[in-house]
C-alpha positions as CSV (number, residue, x, y, z in Angstrom):
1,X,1.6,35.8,-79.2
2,X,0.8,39.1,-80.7
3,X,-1.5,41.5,-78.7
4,X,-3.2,41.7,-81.3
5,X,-3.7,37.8,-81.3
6,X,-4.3,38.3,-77.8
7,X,-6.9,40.6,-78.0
8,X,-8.7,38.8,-80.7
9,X,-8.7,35.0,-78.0
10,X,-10.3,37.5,-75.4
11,X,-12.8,38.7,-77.7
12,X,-13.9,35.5,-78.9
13,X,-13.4,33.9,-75.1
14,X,-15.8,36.5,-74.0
15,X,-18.1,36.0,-76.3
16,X,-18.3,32.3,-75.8
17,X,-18.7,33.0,-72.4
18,X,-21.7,35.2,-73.1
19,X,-23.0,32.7,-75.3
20,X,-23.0,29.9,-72.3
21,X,-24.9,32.2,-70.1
22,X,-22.4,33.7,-67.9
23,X,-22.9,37.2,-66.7
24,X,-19.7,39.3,-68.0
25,X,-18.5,41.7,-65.3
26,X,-16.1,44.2,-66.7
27,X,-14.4,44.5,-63.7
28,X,-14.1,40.8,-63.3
29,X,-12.8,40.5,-66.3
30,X,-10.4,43.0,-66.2
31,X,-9.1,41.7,-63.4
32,X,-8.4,38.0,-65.1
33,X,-7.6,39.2,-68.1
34,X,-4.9,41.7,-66.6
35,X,-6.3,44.3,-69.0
36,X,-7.7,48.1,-68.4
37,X,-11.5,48.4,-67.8
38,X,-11.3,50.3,-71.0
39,X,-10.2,47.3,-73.0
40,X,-12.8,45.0,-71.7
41,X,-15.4,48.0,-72.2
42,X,-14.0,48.4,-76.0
43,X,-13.9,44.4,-76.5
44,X,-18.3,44.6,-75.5
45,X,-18.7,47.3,-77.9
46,X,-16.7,45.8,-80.8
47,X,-19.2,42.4,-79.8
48,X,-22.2,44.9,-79.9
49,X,-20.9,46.3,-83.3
50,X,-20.9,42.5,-84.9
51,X,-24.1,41.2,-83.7
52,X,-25.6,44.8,-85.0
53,X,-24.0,44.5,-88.4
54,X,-24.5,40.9,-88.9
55,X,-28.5,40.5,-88.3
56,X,-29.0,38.7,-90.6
57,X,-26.3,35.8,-89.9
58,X,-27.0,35.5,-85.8
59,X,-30.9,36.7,-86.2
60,X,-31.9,39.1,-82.7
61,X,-28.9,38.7,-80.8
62,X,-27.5,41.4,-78.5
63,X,-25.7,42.4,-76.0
64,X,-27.6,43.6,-72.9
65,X,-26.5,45.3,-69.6
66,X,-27.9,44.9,-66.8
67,X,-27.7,47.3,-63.3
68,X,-28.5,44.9,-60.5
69,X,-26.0,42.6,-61.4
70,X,-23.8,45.3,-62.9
71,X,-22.8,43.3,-66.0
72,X,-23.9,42.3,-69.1
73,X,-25.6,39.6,-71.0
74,X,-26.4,38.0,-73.9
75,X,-29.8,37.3,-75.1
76,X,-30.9,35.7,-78.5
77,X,-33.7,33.8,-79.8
78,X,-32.4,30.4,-81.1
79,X,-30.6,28.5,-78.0
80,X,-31.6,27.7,-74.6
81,X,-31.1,29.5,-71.4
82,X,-29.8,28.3,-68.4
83,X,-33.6,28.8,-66.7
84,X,-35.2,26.9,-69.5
85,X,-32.6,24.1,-69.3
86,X,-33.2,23.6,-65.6
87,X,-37.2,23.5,-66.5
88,X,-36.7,21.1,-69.5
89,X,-34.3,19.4,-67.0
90,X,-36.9,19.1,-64.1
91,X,-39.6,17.5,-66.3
92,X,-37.1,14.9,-67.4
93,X,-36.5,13.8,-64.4
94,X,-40.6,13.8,-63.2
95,X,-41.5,11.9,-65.9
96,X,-39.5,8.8,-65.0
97,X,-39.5,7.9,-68.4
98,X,-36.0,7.2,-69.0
99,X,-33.3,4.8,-68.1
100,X,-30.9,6.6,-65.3
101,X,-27.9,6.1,-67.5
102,X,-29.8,8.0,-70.5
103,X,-31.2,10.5,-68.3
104,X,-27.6,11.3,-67.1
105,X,-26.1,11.5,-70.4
106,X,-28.8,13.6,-71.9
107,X,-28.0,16.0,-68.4
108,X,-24.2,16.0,-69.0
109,X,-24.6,17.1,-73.1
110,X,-27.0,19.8,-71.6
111,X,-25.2,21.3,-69.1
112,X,-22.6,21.4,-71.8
113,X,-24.9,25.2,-72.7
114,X,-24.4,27.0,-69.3
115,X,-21.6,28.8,-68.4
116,X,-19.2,27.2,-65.4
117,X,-21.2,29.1,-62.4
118,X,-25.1,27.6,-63.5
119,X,-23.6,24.2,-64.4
120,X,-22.9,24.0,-60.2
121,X,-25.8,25.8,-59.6
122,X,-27.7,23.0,-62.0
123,X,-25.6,20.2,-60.7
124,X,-26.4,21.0,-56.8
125,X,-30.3,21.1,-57.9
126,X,-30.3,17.7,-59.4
127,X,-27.9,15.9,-57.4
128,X,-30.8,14.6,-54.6
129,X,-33.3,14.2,-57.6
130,X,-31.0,11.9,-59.6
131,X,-29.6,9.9,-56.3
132,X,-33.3,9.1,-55.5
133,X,-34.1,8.8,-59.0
134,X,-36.6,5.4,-59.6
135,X,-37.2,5.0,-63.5
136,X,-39.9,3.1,-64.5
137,X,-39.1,-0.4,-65.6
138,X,-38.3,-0.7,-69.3
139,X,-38.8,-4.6,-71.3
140,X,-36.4,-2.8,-74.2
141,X,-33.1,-2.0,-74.2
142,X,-33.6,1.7,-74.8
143,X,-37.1,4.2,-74.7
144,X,-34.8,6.5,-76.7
145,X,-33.5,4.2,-79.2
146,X,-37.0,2.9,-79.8
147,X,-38.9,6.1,-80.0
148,X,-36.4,7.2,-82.8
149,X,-37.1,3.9,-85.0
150,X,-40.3,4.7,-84.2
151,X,-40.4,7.9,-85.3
152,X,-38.8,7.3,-88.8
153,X,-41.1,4.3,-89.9
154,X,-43.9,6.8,-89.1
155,X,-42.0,9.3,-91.1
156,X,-41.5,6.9,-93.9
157,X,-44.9,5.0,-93.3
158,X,-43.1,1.7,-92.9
159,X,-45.1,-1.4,-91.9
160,X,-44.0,-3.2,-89.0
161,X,-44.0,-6.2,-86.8
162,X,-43.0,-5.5,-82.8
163,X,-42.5,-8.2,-80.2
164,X,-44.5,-6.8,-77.5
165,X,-44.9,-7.9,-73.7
166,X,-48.6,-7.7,-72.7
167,X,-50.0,-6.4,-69.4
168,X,-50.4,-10.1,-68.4
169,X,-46.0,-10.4,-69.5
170,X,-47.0,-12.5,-72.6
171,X,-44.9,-12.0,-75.4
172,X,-46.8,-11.4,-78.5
173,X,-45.8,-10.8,-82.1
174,X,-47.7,-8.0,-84.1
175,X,-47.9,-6.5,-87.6
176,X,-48.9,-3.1,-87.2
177,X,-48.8,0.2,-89.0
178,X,-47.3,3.0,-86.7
179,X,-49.2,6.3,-86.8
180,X,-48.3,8.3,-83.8
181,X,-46.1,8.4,-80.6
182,X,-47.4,9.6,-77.2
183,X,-46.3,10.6,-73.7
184,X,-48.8,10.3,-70.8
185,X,-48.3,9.1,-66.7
186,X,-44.7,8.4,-67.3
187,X,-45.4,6.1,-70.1
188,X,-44.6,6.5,-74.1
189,X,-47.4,5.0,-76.2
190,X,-47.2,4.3,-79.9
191,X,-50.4,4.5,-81.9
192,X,-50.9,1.6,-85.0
193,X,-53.6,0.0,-86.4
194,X,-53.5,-3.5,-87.7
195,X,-52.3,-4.3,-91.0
196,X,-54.4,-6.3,-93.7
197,X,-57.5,-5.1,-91.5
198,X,-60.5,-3.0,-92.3
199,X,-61.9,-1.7,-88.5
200,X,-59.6,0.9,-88.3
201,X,-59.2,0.8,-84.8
202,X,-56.2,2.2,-83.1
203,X,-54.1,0.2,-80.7
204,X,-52.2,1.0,-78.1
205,X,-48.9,-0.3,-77.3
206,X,-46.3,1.0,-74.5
207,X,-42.9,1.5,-76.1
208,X,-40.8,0.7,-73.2
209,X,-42.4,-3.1,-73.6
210,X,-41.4,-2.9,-77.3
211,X,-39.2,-5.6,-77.3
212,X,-37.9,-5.8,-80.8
213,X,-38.5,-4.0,-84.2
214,X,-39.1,-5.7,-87.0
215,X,-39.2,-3.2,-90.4
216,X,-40.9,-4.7,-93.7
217,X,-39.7,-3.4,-96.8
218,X,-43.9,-2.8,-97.8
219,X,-44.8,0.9,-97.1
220,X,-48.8,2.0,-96.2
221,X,-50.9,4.4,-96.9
222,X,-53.6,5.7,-94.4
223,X,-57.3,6.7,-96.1
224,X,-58.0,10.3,-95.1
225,X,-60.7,9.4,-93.1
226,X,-58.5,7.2,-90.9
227,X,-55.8,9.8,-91.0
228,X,-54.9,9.9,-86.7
229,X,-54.8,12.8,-85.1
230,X,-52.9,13.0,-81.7
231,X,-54.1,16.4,-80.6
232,X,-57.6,15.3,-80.7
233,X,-56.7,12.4,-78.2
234,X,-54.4,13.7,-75.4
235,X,-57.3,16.6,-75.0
236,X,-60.0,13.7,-74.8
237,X,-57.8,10.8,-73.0
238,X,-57.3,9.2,-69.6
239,X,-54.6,7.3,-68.3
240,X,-54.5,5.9,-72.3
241,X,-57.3,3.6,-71.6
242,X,-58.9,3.3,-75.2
243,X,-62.6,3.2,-76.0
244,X,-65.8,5.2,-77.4
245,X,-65.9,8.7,-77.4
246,X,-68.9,10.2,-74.9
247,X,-69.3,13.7,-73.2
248,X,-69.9,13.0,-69.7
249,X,-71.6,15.7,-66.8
250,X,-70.1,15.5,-63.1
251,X,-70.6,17.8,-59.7
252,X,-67.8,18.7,-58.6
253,X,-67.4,19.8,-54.6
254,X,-64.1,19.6,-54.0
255,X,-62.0,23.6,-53.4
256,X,-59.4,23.2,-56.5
257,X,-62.1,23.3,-59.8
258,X,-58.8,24.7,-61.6
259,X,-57.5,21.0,-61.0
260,X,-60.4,19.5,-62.5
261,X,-59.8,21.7,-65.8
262,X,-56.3,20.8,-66.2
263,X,-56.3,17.2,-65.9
264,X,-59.3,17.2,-68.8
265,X,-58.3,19.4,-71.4
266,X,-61.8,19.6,-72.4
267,X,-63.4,19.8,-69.3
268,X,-65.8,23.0,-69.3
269,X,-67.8,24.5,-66.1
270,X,-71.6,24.5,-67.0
271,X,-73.5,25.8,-64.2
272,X,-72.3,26.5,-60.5
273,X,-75.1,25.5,-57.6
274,X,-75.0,25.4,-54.3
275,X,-72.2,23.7,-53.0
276,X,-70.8,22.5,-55.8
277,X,-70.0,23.2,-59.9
278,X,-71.2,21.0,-62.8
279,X,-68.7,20.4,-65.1
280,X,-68.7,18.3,-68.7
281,X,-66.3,17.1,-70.7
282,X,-65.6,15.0,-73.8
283,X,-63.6,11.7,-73.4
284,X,-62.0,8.4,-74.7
285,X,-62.3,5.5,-73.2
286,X,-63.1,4.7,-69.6
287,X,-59.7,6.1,-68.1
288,X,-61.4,9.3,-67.1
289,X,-63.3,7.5,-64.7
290,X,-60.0,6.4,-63.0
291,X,-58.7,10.0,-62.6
292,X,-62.5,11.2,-61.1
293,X,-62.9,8.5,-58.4
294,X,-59.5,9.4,-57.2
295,X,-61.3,12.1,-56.3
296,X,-63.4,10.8,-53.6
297,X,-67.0,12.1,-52.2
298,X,-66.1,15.4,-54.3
299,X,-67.5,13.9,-57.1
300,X,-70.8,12.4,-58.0
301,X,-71.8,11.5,-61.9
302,X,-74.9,12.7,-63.2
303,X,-74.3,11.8,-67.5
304,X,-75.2,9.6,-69.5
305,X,-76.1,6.6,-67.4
306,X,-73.3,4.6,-68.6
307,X,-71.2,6.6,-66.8
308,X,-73.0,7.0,-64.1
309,X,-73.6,3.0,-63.7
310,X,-69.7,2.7,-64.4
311,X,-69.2,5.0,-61.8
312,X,-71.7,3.3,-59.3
313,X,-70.1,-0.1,-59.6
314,X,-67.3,0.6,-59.3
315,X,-67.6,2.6,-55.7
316,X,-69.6,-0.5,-54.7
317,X,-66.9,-2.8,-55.2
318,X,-64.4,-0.9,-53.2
319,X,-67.3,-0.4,-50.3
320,X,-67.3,-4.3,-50.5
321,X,-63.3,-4.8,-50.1
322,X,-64.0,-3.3,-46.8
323,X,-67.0,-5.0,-45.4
């Protein structure tokens, strides 16, 4: 081969290299390459040269040196980093949501972005995660496969029959237009409402007990006022227990308030007294209740009296398990 060949296989190995993450050493690379310091230095500054020229095809890339490490870098906008791949990574695996065989696969294509170094680094973070890894127990062949069904015949507003395992594991055929798809508590939740039906209600249904898809060839169209907005529920929903909107009004005693406002989204501190803050909140549904009296003694209703009576009962039932 040419050196000129030569030269042009090191430039684009280097900048492949850079592009996986890997921190390019001059020196290093020198070294492998059996090549002056000079030619590695030139090779950088031709790379710099392109990415300035060509803004407009590879958007804010550059080159970037940095002293600590003495070597450079790539950084750009439009792929992932290392760092972020080990955070998207991480939340993957918390959330349990996934078969062990996906999860793995979907961790093998990613790794694919890092350079050699972080894909050992990466690989000696997850090994423990992954051999203790417990997924939560799926009735479908595949979460992935049926989110992305799913996902088009809510795209293409395609009516749709599911065979569905219950909470009591009866199997249960329904018609249902699909609206929205959720993740809460290690669960996916897909959002319908019944078809030929005028309440308008949305159901609930738990995709991994989605046992089968059935799509119609009839399309639907969703009134404006019935349009469904997700947002508007993950800020205002527990646990995905459905039910009646409400703004509640709780003391809270416990030392972590901060806790209490990131587990409601909508949760705001009202007043602070003496030993305690009074926090309300808007909610769905009765799931809220669930999350608070896991709480203990550091919490004590005070609105509306639904809530509190809910609340009440509740407490006194457990009191009576133990009498």
């Amino acid at each position: 081969m040419s050196s000129t060949g030569t030269k042009k296989n090191r430039l684009l190995e280097i900048f492949f290299r850079a592009m996986k993450g890997e921190n390019i050493s001059v020196k290093n690379l020198a070294d492998e390459y059996g090549v002056s310091n000079k030619s590695i230095s030139r090779d950088i500054g031709e790379i710099k040269n392109f990415l300035f020229d060509n803004r407009d095809l590879v958007g804010n890339t550059e080159i970037k040196y940095t002293s600590n490490a003495k070597s450079y870098y790539l950084e750009f906008d439009n792929f992932l980093l290392s760092k972020e791949l080990i955070a998207i990574i991480k939340m993957m695996i918390g959330c349990r949501a996934f078969s062990k065989m996906e999860i793995l696969e979907i961790i093998g294509k990613l790794k694919g972005f890092t350079s050699f170094n972080d894909r050992k680094t990466l690989e000696k973070i997850i090994m423990k995660e992954m051999y203790h890894y417990n997924e939560v127990k799926h009735d479908c062949k595949s979460v992935i496969d049926n989110l992305w069904q799913l996902t088009r015949c809510i795209y293409d507003r395609i009516e749709i029959t599911v065979s569905y395992y219950k909470i009591t594991r009866d199997m249960v055929d329904r018609r249902i237009m699909p609206v929205a798809i959720m993740f809460s508590d290690y669960y996916f939740y897909l959002i319908a409402y019944h078809c030929d039906e005028d309440d308008w209600k949305p159901l609930y249904y738990r995709v991994d007990r989605i046992a089968n898809i059935v799509e119609h060839r009839k399309h639907f169209e969703i009134p404006k006022e019935h349009d469904f907005d997700e947002g508007e529920l993950r800020s205002k929903i527990q646990f995905m227990f459905p039910g009646e909107y409400r703004k509640i009004r709780f003391k809270y005693t416990g030392s972590s308030v901060q806790a209490i406002l990131d587990k409601i989204p909508t949760a705001k501190i009202v007043n602070k007294c003496e030993g305690g803050t009074i926090i309300e909140a808007e909610t769905f549904g009765t799931g809220v209740n669930m999350f608070l009296l896991s709480q203990g003694s550091r919490v004590k209703a005070l609105y509306p009296e639904s809530f509190v009576a809910e609340m009440q009962a509740e407490i006194e039932k457990m009191c009576s398990l133990y009498k």
